[in-house]
N, C-alpha and C positions, 0 to 999 in steps of 0.2 A: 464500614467494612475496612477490616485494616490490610495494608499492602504490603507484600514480603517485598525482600531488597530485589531481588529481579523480576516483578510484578510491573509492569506499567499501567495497565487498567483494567478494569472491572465491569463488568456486563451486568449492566443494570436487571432487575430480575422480571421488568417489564418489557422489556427488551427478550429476555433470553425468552416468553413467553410467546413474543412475536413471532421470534426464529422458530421454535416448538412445532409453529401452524403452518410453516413453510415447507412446501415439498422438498425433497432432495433435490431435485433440481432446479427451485427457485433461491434456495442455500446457495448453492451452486452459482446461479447468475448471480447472485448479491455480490457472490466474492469476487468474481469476473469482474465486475462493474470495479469494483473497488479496486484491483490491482489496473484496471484500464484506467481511472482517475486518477491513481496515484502516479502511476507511469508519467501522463501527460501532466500533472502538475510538477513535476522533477522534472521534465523535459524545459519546461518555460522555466522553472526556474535558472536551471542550468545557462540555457540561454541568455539568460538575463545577468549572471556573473560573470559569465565570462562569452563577451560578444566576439572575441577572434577563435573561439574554438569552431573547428566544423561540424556538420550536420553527423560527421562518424564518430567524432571525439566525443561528442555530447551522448550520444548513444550508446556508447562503449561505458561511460561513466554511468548512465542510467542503469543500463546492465549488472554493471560492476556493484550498485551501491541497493539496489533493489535482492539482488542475489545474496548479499551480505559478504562480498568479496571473493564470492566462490569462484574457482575458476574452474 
């Protein structure tokens, strides 16, 4: 499957079969889950680059980079 210039990835069509049999609202909690892991994986990271920013700076940048700089 080929990928246009602003495509990054592709939904497998075994996958998108999965999702198919998923209530709306277990759609729903997948994607929950997924922005809550992402969240806290960006958070450790963060932490982990830069060890003198605070618990609000760090949060502030999670916010900022998750939102896609929206303010």
């Amino acid at each position: 499957m080929r990928l246009d210039d602003g495509q990054i990835e592709v939904l497998d069509q075994a996958m998108a079969d999965v999702l198919r049999q998923k209530t709306p609202a277990q759609r729903l909690q997948i994607g929950f889950a997924l922005w809550d892991s992402s969240k806290r994986m960006l958070t450790a990271h963060l932490s982990a680059e830069h060890p003198d920013w605070t618990p609000e700076r760090i949060s502030q940048e999670v916010v900022r980079r998750l939102s896609h700089g929206a303010s």
